[in-house]
Steps between C-alpha positions, in 0.01 A plus 500: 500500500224307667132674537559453866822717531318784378226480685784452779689824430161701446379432840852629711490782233171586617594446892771697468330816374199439772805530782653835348170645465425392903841682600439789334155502651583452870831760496238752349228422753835544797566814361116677530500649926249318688091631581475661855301346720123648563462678813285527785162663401157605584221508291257804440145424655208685489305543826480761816729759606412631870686708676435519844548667910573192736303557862531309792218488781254321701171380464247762673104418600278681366150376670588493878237620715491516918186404567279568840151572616303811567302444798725393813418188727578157562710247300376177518606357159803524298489235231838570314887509585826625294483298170120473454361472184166680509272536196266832492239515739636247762445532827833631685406648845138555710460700798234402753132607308306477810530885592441624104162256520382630811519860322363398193184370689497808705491714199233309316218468798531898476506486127167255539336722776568815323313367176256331684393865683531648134269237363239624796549849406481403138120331620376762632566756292356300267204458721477847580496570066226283469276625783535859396419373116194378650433812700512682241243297274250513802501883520512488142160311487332751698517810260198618421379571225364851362314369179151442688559819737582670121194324357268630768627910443466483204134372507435781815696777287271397149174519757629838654520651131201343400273642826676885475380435091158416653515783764548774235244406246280485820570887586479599111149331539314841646184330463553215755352492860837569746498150603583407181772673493609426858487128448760536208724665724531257772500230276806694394664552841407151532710435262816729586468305831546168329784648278687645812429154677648311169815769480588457878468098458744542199743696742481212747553265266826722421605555803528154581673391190788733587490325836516188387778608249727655750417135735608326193812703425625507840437082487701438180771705663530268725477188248786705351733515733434134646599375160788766506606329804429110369695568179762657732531148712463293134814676412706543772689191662550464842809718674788423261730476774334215622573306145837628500554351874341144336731573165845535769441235686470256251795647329715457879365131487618426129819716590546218814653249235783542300526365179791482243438762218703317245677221446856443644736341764462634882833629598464601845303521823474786690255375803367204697166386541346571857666828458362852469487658138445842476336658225681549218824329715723259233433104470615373210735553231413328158661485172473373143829410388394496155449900457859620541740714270908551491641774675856562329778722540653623213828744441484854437642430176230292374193722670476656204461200258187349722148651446183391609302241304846342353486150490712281757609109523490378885740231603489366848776343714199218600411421201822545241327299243226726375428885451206679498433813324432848682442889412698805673234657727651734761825733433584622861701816440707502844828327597416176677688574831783302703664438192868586400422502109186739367183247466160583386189243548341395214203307573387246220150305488456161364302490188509114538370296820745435808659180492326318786886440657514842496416718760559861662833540652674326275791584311420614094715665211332693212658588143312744409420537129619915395531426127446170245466445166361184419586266156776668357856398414747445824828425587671480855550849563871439574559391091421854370631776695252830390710790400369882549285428142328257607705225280755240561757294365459119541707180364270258281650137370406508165591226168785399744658846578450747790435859386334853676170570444327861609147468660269730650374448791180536738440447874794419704303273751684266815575175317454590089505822294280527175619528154285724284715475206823310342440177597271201402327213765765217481784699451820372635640741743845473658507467841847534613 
């Protein structure tokens, strides 16, 4: 036989084995049951759980303020209406400042005249001081002096000793003619006389110091109590009522204007200029409709989740794209009335600024924050169903199969529940 039969007879040998192989392959491959299809899942995340009260209310102002004067007269200026924007310190209302100046000059020409008479007392106390200083130095001056009235008995009592000496040794002397011895003894009464003379000019001299002395004591008695009586006027002011008049009138003249105390929108009017305001009688009413908080009613069921200082997000019906954070600050424990279910307010202040859109009357809703638990495993809470343990029993797709997986679990919050155990981030759970 040819090389080319063979090579013929070879080749359908070969082709016919290949197509009983491919039979037998494809009737085995018919035989195996088919993969199920994968089901709906949800993966595990990791992020917050929050579970939280849900509070409707309204938007509340917190810096409103009536506003009016405390002196009464006449309006003649009111420089805002409803829907004013004022800035602190702006003028809002005067009344008429002629009467409050009239009184303020009153009170300070008798302010002036009082300090003017004070300043004349003051002089001539002062005058008075100064004249009795000089009084007293004149008198002063004229003390005499008892050294040469001292001098001179002293000399007349050393000549008296000296002529009774004289007069004795005279008498001893036997021998001596009696005038002799009667010379020595009126040279010594002589000389007693002069010593008397001398002692009674001493006494003088004495007599007039303490004169003099008592002149010059009863003189700086009087410089005493003319200072007394300048210090007193130094120190004293005039009649305080007098500065207190001056002090109130300028207070009723600043008290005349009215200015806005903070900033804010005017909201309404309660008089007319040309009118008559009263003291203390209502003007204006002002607001800042950026200080507000959320007053909420809440169900008896939830009263006792909220406490103060829990955290709160803000949503408002005027502006439904953004939410502001705010903090439980008021827990009113009474049953809001005139309603059919049991309410409690719950008031809630922004920790973040207003919205500008947003102001107070408007409608708000709060979820308030009662528990969270932030990064942790989640799932939607309504894939694992907690049992009394605080476990569940979920479906996970896993290598192409479904099977049941226990997991413990955490927080049950609105919208997820945590997974403390059993399951990994990116695990397949089934969802139907």
């Amino acid at each position: 036989m040819k090389r080319t039969g063979w090579v013929f007879i070879i080749i359908v040998a070969l082709l016919a084995v290949g197509g009983g192989a491919y039979v037998g392959f494809v009737q085995t491959q018919n035989n195996e049951p088919a993969a199920p299809p994968k089901p709906v899942t949800v993966p595990v995340t990791r992020g917050t759980v929050q579970q939280t009260v849900t509070a409707p209310g309204q938007l509340i102002g917190t810096q409103e303020m009536i506003l009016g004067l405390d002196v009464g007269g006449r309006l003649v200026e009111i420089n805002v209406r409803p829907g004013t924007i004022v800035t602190q310190g702006d003028l809002l209302a005067r009344l008429d400042p002629a009467p409050f100046k009239k009184a303020l000059t009153e009170a300070e020409l008798a302010l002036a005249e009082a300090e003017q008479q004070r300043q004349q007392q003051l002089a001539a106390a002062e005058l008075a001081v100064s004249e009795n200083e000089a009084t007293v130095s004149s008198v002063q001056a004229q003390l005499p002096s008892l050294t040469e009235a001292n001098l001179r008995l002293e000399a007349a009592v050393e000549a008296e000793n000296r002529a009774a000496y004289e007069y004795r040794k005279a008498q001893d002397r036997t021998w001596e003619p009696p005038e002799v011895e009667e010379a020595y003894r009126l040279e010594y009464v002589a000389a007693q006389r002069e010593r008397a003379i001398a002692q009674a000019a001493v006494e003088a001299v004495q007599n007039q110091q303490w004169a003099v002395a008592q002149q010059v004591a009863a003189l700086e008695t009087g410089v005493a109590q003319a200072e007394l009586a300048a210090s007193s006027l130094r120190e004293d002011d005039v009649d305080f009522r007098l500065r207190q008049a001056v002090d109130n009138a300028q207070a009723d003249l600043a008290a005349a204007t009215l200015t806005a105390p903070f900033d804010g929108v005017i909201l309404d009017l309660f008089a007319q200029p040309g009118s008559y305001s009263q003291p203390g009688s209502e003007l204006i009413l002002l607001a800042d409709p950026t200080q507000g908080e959320v007053r909420t009613t809440v169900i008896e069921e939830d009263l006792s989740l909220v406490k103060i200082g829990q955290p709160a997000e803000l949503f408002f019906d005027a502006r439904p794209d953004l939410a502001i954070m705010g903090e439980v600050s008021r827990i009113v424990p009474r049953r809001v009335e005139g309603e059919a279910r049991p309410l409690y307010h719950v008031y809630i202040s922004p920790t973040d600024p207003l919205p500008p859109e947003v102001v107070p009357g408007m409608t708000a809703d709060a979820s308030i924050i009662i528990d969270q638990v932030d990064d942790t495993l989640r799932l939607p809470r309504a894939l694992a169903l907690p049992r009394s343990d605080g476990t569940a029993i979920v479906k996970i797709w896993q290598n192409g199969r479904v099977s049941e997986q226990t997991v413990n679990v955490g927080l049950r919050g609105d919208v997820y529940i945590a997974i403390s155990d059993g399951l990994l981030a990116g695990d397949e759970v089934v969802g139907e």
